[in-house]
One Martini backbone bead per residue (centre of mass of N, CA, C, O) as a GRO file, in nm:
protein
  373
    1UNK     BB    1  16.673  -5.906  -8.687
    2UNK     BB    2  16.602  -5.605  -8.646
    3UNK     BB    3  16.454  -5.599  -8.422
    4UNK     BB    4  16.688  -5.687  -8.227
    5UNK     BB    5  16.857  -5.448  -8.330
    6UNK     BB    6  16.683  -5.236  -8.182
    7UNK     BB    7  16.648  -5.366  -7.916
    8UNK     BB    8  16.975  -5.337  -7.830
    9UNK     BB    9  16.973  -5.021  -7.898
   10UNK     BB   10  16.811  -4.945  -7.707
   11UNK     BB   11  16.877  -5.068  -7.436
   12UNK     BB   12  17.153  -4.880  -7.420
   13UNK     BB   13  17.033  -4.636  -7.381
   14UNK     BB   14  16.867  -4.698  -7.100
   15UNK     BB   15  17.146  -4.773  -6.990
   16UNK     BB   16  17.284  -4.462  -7.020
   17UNK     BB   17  17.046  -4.261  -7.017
   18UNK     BB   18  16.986  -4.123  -7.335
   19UNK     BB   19  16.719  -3.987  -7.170
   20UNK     BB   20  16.417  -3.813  -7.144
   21UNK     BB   21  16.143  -3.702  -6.858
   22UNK     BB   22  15.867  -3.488  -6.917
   23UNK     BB   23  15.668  -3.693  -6.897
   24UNK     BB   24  15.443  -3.982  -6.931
   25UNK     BB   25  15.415  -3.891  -7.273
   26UNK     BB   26  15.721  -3.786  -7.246
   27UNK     BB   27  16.004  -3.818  -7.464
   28UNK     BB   28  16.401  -3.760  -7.490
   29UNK     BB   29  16.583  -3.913  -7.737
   30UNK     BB   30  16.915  -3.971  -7.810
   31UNK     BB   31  17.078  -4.047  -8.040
   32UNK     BB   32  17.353  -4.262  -8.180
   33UNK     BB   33  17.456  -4.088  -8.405
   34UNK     BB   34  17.379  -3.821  -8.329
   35UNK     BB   35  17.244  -3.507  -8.163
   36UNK     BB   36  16.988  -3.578  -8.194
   37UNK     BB   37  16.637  -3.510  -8.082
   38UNK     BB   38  16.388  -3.756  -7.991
   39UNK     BB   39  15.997  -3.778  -8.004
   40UNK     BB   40  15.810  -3.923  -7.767
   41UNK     BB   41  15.494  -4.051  -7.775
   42UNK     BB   42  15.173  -4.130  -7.632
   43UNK     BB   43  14.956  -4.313  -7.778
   44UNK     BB   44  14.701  -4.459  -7.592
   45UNK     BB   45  14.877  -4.755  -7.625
   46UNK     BB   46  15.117  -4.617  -7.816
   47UNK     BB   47  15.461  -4.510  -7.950
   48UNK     BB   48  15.567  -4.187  -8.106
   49UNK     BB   49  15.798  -4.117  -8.333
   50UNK     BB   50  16.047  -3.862  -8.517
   51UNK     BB   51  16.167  -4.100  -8.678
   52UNK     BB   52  16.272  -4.229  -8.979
   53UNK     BB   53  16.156  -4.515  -8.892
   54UNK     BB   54  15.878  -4.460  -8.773
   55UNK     BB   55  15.753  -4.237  -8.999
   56UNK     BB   56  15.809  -4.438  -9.267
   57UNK     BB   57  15.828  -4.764  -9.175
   58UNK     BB   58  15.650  -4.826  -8.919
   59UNK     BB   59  15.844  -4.884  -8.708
   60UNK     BB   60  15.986  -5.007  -8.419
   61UNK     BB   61  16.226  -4.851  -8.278
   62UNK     BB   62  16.500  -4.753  -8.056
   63UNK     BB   63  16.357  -4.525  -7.896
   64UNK     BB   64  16.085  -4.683  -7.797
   65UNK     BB   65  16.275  -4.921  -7.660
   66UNK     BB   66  16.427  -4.739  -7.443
   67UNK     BB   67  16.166  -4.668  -7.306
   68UNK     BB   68  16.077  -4.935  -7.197
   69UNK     BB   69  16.299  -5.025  -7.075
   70UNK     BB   70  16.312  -4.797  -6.878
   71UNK     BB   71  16.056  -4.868  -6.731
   72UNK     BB   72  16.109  -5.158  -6.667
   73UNK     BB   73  16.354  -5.071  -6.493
   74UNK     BB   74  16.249  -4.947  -6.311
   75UNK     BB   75  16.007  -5.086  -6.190
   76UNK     BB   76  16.218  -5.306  -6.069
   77UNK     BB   77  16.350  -5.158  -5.875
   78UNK     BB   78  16.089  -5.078  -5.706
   79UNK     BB   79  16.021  -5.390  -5.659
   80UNK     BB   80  16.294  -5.463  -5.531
   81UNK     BB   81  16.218  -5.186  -5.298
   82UNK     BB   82  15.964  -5.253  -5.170
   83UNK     BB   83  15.782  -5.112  -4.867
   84UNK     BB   84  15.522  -5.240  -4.648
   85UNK     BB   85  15.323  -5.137  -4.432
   86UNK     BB   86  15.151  -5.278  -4.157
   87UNK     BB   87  14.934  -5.340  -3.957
   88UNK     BB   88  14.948  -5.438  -3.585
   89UNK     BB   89  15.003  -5.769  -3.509
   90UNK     BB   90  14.935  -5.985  -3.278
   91UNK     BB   91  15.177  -6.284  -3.203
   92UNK     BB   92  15.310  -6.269  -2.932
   93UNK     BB   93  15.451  -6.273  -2.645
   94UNK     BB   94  15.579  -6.007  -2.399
   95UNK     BB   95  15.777  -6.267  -2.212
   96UNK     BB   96  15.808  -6.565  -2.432
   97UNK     BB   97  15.750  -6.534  -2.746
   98UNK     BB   98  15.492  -6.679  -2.768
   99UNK     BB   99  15.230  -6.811  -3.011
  100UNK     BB  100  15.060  -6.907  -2.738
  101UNK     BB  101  14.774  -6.721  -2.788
  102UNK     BB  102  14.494  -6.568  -2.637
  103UNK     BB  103  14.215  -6.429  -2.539
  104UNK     BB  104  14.134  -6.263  -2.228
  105UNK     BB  105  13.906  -5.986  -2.288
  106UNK     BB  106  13.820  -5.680  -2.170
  107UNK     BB  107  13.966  -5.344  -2.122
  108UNK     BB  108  13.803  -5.072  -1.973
  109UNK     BB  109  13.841  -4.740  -2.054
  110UNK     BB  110  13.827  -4.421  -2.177
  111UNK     BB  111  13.989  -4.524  -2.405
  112UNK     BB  112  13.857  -4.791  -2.412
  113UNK     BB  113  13.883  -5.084  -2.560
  114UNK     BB  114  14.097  -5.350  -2.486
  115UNK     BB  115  14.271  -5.596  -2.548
  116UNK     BB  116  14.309  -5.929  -2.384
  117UNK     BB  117  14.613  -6.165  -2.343
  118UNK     BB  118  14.750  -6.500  -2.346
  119UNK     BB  119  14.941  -6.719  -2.222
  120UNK     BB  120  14.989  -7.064  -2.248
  121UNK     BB  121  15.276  -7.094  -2.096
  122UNK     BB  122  15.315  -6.864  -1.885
  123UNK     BB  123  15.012  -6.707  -1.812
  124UNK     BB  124  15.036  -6.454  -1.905
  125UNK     BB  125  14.914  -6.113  -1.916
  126UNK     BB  126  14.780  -5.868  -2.137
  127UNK     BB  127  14.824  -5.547  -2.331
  128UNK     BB  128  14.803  -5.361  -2.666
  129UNK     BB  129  14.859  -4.995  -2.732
  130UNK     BB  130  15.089  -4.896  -3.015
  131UNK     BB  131  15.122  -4.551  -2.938
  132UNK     BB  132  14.856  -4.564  -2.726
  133UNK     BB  133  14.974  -4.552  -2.429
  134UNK     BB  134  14.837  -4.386  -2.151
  135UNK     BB  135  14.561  -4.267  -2.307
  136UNK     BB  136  14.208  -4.108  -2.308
  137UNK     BB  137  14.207  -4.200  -2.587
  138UNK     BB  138  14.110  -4.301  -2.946
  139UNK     BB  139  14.309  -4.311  -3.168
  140UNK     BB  140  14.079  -4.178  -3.350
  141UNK     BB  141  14.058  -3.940  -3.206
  142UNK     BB  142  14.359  -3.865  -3.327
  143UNK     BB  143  14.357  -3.957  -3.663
  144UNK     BB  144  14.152  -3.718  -3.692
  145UNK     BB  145  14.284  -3.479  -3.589
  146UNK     BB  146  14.506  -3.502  -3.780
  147UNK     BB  147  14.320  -3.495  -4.074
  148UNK     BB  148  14.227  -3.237  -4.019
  149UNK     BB  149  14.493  -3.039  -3.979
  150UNK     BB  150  14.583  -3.103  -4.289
  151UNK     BB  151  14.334  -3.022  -4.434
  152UNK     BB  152  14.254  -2.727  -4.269
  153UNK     BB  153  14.168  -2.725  -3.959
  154UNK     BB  154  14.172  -2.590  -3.691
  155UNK     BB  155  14.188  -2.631  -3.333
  156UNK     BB  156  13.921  -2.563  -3.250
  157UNK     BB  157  13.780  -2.724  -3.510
  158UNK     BB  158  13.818  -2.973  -3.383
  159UNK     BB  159  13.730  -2.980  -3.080
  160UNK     BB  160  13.393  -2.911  -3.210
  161UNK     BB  161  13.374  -3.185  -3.315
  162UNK     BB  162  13.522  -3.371  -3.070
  163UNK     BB  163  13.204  -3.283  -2.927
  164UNK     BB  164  12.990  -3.410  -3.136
  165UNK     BB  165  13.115  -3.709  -3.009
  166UNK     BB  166  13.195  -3.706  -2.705
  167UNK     BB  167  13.474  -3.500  -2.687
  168UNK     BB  168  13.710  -3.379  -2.446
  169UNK     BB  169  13.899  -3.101  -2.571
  170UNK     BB  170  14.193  -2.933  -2.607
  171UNK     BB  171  14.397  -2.742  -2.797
  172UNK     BB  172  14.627  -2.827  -2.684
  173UNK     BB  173  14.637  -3.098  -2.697
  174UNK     BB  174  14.599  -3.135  -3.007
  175UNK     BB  175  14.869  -3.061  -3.048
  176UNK     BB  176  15.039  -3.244  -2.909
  177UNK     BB  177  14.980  -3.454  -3.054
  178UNK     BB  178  15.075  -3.365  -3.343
  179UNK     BB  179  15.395  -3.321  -3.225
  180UNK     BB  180  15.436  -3.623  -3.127
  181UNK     BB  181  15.382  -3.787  -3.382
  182UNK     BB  182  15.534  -3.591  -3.610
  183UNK     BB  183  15.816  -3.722  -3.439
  184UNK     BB  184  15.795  -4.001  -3.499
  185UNK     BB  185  15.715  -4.080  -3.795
  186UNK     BB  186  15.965  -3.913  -3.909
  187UNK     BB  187  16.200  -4.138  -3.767
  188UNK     BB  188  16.046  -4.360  -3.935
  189UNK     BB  189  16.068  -4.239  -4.271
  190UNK     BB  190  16.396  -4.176  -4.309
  191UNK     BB  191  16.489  -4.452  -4.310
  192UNK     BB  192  16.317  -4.460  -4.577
  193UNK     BB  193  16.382  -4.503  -4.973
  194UNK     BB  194  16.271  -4.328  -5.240
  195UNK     BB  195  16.214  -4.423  -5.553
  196UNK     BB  196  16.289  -4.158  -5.760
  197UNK     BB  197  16.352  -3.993  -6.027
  198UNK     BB  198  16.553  -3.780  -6.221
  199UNK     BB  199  16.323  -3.544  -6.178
  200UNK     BB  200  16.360  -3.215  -6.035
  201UNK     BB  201  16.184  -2.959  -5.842
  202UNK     BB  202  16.255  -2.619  -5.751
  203UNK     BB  203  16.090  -2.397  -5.513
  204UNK     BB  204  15.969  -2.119  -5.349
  205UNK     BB  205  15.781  -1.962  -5.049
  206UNK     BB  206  15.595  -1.774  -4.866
  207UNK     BB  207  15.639  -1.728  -4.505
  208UNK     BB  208  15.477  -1.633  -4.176
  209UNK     BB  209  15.690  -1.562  -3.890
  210UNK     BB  210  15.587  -1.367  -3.625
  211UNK     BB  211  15.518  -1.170  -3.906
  212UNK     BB  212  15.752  -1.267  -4.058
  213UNK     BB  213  15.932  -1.292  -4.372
  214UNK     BB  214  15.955  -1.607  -4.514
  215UNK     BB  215  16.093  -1.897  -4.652
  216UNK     BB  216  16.036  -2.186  -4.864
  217UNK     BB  217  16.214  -2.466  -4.953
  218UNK     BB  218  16.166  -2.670  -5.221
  219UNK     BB  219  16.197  -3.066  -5.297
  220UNK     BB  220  16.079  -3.255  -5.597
  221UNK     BB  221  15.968  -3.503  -5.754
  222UNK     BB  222  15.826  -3.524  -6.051
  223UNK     BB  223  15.676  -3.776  -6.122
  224UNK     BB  224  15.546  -3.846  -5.823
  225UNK     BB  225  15.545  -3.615  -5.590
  226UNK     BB  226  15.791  -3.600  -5.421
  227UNK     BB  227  15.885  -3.477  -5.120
  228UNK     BB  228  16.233  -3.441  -5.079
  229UNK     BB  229  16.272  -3.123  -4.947
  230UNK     BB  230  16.307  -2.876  -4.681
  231UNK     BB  231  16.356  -2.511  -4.584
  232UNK     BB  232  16.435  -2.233  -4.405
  233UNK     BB  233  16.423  -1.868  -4.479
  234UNK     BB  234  16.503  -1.558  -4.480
  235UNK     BB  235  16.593  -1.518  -4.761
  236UNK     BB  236  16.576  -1.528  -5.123
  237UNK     BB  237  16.871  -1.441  -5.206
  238UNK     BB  238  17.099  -1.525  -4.969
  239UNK     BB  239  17.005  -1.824  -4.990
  240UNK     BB  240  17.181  -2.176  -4.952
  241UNK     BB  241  17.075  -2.422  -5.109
  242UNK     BB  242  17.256  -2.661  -5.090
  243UNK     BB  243  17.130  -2.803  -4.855
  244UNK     BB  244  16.872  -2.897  -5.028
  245UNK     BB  245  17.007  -3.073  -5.218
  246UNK     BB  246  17.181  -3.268  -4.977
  247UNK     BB  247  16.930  -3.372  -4.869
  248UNK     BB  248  16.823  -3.478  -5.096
  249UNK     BB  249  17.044  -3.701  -5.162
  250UNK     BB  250  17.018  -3.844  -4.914
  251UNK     BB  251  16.725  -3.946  -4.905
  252UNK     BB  252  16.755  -4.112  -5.208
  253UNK     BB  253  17.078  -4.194  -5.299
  254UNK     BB  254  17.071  -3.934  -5.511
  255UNK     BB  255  17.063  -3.813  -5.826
  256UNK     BB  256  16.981  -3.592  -6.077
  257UNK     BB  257  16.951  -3.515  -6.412
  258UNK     BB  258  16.742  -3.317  -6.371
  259UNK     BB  259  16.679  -2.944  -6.317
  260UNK     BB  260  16.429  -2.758  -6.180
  261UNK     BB  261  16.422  -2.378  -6.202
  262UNK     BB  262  16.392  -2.078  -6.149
  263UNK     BB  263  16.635  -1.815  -6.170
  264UNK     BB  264  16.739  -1.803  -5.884
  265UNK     BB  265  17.062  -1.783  -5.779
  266UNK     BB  266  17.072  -1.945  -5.588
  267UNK     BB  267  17.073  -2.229  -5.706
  268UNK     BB  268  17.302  -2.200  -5.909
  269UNK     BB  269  17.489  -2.201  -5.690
  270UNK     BB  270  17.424  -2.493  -5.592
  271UNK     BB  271  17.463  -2.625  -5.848
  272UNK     BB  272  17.744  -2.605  -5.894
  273UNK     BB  273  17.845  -2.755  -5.633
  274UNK     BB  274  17.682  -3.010  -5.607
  275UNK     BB  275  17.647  -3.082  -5.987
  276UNK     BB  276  17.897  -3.010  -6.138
  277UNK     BB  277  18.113  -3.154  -6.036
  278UNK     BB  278  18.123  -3.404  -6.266
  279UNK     BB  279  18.062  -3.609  -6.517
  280UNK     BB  280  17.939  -3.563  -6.800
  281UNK     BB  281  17.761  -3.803  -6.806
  282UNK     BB  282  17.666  -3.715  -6.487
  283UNK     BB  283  17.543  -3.422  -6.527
  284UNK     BB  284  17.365  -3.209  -6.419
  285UNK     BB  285  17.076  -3.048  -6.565
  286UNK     BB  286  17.009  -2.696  -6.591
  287UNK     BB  287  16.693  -2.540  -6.559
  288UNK     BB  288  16.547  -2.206  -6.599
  289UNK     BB  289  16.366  -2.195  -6.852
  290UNK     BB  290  16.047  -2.067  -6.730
  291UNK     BB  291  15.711  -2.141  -6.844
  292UNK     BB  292  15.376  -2.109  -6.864
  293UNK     BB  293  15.420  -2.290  -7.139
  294UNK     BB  294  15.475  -2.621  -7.192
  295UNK     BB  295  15.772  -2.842  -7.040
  296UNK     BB  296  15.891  -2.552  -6.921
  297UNK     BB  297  15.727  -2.571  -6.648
  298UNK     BB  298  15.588  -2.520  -6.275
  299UNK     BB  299  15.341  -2.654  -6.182
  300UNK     BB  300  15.405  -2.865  -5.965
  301UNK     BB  301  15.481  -2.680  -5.805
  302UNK     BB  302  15.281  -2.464  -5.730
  303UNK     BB  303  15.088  -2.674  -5.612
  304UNK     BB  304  15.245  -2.702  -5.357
  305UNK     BB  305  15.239  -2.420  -5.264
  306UNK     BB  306  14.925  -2.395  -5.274
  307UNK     BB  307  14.873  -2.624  -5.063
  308UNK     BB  308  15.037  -2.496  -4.811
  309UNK     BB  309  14.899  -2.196  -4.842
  310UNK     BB  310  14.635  -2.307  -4.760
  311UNK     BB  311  14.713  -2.415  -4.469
  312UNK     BB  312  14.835  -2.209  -4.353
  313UNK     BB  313  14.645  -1.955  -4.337
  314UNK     BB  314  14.444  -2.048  -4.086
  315UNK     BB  315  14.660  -1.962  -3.899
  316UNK     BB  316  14.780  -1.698  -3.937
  317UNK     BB  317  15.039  -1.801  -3.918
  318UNK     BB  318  15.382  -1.893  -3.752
  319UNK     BB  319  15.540  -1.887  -3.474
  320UNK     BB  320  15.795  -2.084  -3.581
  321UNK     BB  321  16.050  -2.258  -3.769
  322UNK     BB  322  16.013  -2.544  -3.629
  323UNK     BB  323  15.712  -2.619  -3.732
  324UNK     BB  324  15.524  -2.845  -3.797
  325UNK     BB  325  15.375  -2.813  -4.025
  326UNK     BB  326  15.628  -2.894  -4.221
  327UNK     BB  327  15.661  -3.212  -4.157
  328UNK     BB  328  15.363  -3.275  -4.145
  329UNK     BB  329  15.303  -3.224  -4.451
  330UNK     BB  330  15.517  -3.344  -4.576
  331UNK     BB  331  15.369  -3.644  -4.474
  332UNK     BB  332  15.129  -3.611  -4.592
  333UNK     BB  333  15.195  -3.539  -4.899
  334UNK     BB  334  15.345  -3.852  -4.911
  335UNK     BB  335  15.130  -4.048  -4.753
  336UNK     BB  336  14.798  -3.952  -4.751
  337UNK     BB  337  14.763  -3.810  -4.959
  338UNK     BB  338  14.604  -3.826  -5.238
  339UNK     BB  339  14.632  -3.812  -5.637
  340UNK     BB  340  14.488  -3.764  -5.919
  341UNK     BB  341  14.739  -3.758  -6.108
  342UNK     BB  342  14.811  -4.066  -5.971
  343UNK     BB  343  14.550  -4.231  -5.938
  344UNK     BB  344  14.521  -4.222  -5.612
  345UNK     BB  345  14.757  -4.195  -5.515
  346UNK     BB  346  15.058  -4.177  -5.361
  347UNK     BB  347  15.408  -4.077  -5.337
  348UNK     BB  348  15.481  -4.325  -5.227
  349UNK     BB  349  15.360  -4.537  -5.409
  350UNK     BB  350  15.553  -4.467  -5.672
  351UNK     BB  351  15.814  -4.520  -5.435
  352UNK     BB  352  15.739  -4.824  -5.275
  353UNK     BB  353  15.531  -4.704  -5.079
  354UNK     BB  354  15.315  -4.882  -4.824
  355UNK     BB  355  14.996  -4.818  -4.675
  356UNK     BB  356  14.810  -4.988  -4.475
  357UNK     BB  357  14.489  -4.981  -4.369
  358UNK     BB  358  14.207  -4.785  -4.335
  359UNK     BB  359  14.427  -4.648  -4.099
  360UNK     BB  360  14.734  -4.490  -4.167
  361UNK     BB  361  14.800  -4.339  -3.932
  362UNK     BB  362  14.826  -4.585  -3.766
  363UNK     BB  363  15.009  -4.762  -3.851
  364UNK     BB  364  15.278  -4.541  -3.848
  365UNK     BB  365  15.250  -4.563  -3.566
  366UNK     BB  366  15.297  -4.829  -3.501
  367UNK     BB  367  15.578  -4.880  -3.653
  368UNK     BB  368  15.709  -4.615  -3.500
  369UNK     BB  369  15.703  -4.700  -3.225
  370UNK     BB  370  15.835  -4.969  -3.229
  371UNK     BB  371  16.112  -4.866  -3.361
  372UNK     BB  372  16.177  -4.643  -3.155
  373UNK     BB  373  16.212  -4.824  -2.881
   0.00000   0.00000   0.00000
């Protein structure tokens, strides 16, 4: 009966959200007598409370409960709008929508073989190269290119990579080819929306565009480490960062119980326009005080301006401010690139987006293709 009304007593905290999540093997959670604050932390397979019911009595607390219903329902939520991109299959005829299709023969060209099919209905013949039709190179020559670009190689160590593959082509072209999908895929990605945690973290880099230094105002999912909005600005202490906030609200369609960021006064400004005026029960905790060590650093955002400064730095600064590289970046590490920390999955993998077949670049391609249509 005890157990019953812990566990009831969780739920309501869960429902209530009256924790906070520091990293995933520790949580904060709060008092339902009083305003203290009890920390959960996970030993092993099983997790342990500082409340005097879990460690005088030995129970599963209520606080303990309030943790796993929390976890169980984010999951659920995640589950429940999961979305899958598949690499697309010809099924249907492209004049009488027939799945009455069979192969028939393959088309030889510059670009390589590719499928032709049959509808046995109306006996008309086709071809579907769904993403890359008349482009003279084979998609993976263009998803290799956008792979090696992204992990840190230059244009024209590209080029001489894919002359040793026996593929002849400009760095102008390869640059084109990046500028051309990373426009694509971004209009196909935007529409949709990752299931991002509670804890958000914003902090800006320098970089250099045209000689002269700009900043890079980063906003990302504690959690997940979903890059969920980036802009770029003239000035680190005059700019106004509210509209960062604002895009990361669109992006999600939510807003943080907590924002970590540190001291300055921009951030502090937005967060004021952005997140103050809400209800108490409601209202964003604004983190500052960021240190070194313990669970108040920025190591997580730290780690993401190292990620980007570590690919500008090849190119030795960037040509404009609208420059590919800020968008194609941001899609690399959300949608492409694994991370160790997440066990090897990608930050879309974590909110619930999941992008299936062997070459990822491929698929997103066909898909963000076919919907821009």
């Amino acid at each position: 009966m005890r157990e019953n009304k812990r566990q009831e007593k969780g739920k309501q905290i869960a429902e209530k959200n009256d924790l906070h999540r520091i990293n995933k093997n520790t949580y904060k959670v709060r008092s339902q007598a009083t305003n203290k604050v009890y920390n959960v932390i996970r030993s092993n397979d099983s997790w342990i409370c500082e409340c005097p019911d879990h460690k005088f009595r030995k129970v599963c607390c209520k606080h303990i409960h309030a943790v796993e219903f929390s976890l169980k329902i984010r999951q659920e939520v995640r589950e429940r709008n999961k979305v899958t991109i598949k690499p697309i299959k010809i099924s249907e005829c492209l004049f009488c929508q027939s799945q009455n299709i069979k192969k028939y023969g393959i088309r030889r060209n510059k670009s390589g073989d590719i499928q032709r099919l049959i509808c046995k209905d109306c006996s008309k013949t086709f071809s579907i190269n769904i993403g890359f039709s008349k482009l003279k190179n084979r998609p993976q020559t263009i998803t290799t290119a956008l792979q090696l670009y992204f992990t840190g190689e230059s244009l024209r160590n590209i080029q001489k990579f894919l002359r040793l593959q026996g593929v002849e082509v400009s760095h102008k072209t390869i640059y084109r080819w990046i500028n051309k999908y990373t426009k694509i895929m971004k209009k196909y990605l935007d529409k949709l929306t990752p299931q991002v945690g509670d804890t958000w973290r914003a902090d800006e880099v320098f970089v250099k565009i045209k000689g002269e230094q700009k900043y890079l105002f980063a906003l990302m999912d504690d959690e997940t480490r979903f890059w969920i909005a980036q802009e770029v600005a003239d000035s680190k202490y005059s700019h106004d960062a509210r509209s960062l906030f604002r895009l990361g609200k669109e992006v999600t369609k939510t807003k943080p119980r907590v924002l970590i960021t540190d001291g300055l006064q921009a951030y502090k400004r937005a967060y004021q326009k952005e997140f103050w005026a809400q209800p108490i029960e409601k209202k964003t905790t604004h983190i500052r005080t960021i240190r070194f060590q313990g669970d108040m650093n920025n190591n997580k955002m730290e780690r993401l301006n190292g990620e980007f400064r570590d690919r500008e730095k090849v190119t030795r600064g960037l040509k404009k401010k609208d420059s590919v590289m800020f968008d194609g970046y941001q899609l690399y590490h959300n949608y492409i690139r694994p991370h160790m920390a997440l066990d090897g999955k990608t930050p879309a993998e974590m909110c619930g987006i999941k992008i299936e077949g062997n070459d990822k670049w491929i698929t997103l391609i066909q898909n963000a293709s076919r919907k821009n249509d």
